[in-house]
N, C-alpha and C positions, 0 to 999 in steps of 0.2 A: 321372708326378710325380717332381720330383726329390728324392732323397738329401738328407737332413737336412745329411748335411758339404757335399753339393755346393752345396748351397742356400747355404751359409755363404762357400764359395770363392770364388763368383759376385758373393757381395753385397761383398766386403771387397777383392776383387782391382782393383789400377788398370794393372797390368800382368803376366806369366807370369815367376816365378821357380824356384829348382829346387824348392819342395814342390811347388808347384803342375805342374811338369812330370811327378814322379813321382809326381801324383795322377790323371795322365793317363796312363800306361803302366800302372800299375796298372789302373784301368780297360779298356784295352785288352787286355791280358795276361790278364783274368778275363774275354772279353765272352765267354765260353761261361758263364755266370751269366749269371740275373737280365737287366737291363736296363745291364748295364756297357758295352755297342758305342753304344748312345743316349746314355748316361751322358757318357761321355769327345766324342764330337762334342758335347753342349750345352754343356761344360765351355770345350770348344777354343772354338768360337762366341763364349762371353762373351768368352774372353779376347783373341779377335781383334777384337772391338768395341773395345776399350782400346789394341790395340797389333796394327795394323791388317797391320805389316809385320815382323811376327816369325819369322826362317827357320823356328823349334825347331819354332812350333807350328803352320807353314802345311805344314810336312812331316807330322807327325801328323797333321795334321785328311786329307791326303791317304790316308795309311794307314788310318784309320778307316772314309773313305768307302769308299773297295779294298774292305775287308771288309765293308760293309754292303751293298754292292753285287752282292756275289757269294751272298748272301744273298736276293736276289729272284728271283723268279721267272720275270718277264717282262722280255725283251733289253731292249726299249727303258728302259724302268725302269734296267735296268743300264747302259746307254751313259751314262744320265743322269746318273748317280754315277761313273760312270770319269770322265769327260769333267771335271764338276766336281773329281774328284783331278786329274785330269792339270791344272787347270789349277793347282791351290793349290800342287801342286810344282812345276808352273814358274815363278810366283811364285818360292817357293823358294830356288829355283835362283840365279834374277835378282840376288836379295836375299843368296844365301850360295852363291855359284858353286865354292867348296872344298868343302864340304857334300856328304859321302857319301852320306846316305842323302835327301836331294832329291833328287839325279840318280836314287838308287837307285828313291824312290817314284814319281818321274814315268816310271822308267820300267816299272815292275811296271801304275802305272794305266796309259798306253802298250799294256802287250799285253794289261790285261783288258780294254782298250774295243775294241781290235780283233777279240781271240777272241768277244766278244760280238754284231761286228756282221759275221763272216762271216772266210770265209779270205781272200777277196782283199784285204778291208781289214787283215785281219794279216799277209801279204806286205809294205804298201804301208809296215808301220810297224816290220817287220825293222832295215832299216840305222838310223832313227832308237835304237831300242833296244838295237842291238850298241851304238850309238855312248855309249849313256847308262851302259850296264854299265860299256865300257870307260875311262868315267872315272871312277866307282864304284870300277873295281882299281887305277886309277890312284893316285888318293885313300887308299882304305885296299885295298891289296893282300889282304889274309885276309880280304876281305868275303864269306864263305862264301857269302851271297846272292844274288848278284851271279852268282857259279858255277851255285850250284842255276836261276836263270831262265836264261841261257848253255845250259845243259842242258836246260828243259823247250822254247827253241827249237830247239835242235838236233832233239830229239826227235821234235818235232810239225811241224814243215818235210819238205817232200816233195823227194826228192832233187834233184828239177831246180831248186828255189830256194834250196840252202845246206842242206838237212837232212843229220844224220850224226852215224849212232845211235854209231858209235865216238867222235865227240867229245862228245856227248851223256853217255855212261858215266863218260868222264875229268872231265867238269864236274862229275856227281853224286859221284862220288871224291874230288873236292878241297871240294866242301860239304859232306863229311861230314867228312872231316878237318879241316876250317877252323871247321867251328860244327855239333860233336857234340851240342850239346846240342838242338836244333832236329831232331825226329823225323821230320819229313814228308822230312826229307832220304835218310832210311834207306830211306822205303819206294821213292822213284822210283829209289835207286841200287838195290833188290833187282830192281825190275820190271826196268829197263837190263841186269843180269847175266840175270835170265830170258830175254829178248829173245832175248840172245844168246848162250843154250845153258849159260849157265854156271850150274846149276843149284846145285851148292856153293858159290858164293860169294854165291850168292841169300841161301840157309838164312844161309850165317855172318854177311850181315849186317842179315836180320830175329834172328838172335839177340841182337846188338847192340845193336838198337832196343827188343826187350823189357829190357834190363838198364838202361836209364837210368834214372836214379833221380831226375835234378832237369833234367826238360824246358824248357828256354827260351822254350816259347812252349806253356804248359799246356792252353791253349786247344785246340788239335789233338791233344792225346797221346791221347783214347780213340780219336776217329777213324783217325788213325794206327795205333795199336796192333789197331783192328777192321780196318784194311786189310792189316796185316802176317799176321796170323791167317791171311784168306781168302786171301792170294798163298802163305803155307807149306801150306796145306792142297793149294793145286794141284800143288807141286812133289815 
């Protein structure tokens, strides 16, 4: 059932303006509450029924699905919802080709619908995705984001298709420096330093992660903070 405001949003809106944009990141940004990740996709929906070819909100509705998607439990389920973002950010894309964060969501839905349907289909969607990042940096260079996925394929790439845990490290180093405020960043730059022996710079920067005080993306900070805990307990 929907939200007394949403209900209001949906009924009165004939196209996506900025309340209405920042009634949908709000949404998104709380979908660890309540029913706010259902919330913001019925939101986005109305308003793509009105305004069928709208970059702002064919990117969100991408992002939403990402995260609803990794939220099931069964693969196919999830291809189903990757596949559907992958396609509303290329949309996106088509429609706003300057557009950081299209490239950026087509290419985050990109590796979760491959990680979902196996490794050889996330080999096969490697070069598509460097290639999506690196217009992401192109676009806006301090896209911390951009760095942090950079780095989780380095990471998870097996040496004979491009993997390399040393540039893996330096990606999660520049997403942390580029967008401090995004915790999940802290934890894969500690794991990257464990890896690699560097056990002190593990600690110094799960310390970090615990000092934040206003997380950018609130949604992940206990999870994040429950994974920081369990990686200092090991070292």
């Amino acid at each position: 059932m929907l939200t007394a405001a949403l209900a209001i949003l949906l009924g009165g809106l004939s196209s996506a303006g900025a309340h209405e944009v920042t009634a949908i990141d709000g949404l998104y940004f709380r979908r660890g509450q309540s029913r706010h990740l259902e919330e913001s996709l019925t939101l986005l929906q109305g308003l793509l029924a009105r305004a069928p070819d709208d970059p702002e909100l064919l990117w969100r509705l991408a992002r939403s699905l990402v995260r609803s998607g990794e939220g099931l439990p069964d693969r196919q389920d999830q291809v189903r919802l990757f596949r559907r973002a992958e396609e509303a950010a290329r949309r996106a894309v088509e429609r706003a080709p300057d557009s950081a964060e299209a490239h950026f969501w087509l290419g985050v839905a990109m590796a979760r619908r491959g990680q979902a349907r196996g490794v050889l289909s996330s080999l096969f969607m490697v070069g598509p995705l460097r290639r999506e990042m690196a217009e992401v940096l192109r676009l806006e260079p301090r896209h911390g984001g951009a760095h942090h996925v950079l780095g989780q394929v380095y990471a998870q790439l097996p040496a004979l298709a491009g993997g390399d845990k040393d540039a893996a490290l330096r990606e999660f180093e520049l997403a942390v420096s580029l967008s401090p405020g995004y915790t999940v960043n802290y934890v894969v730059l500690a794991q990257a330093y464990a890896a690699a022996g560097r056990k002190d710079e593990a600690r110094a920067t799960l310390r970090r992660l615990f000092l934040v005080e206003q997380p950018a993306d609130p949604a992940t900070l206990d999870q994040d903070l429950a994974e920081g805990r369990r990686l200092l307990e090991k070292l």
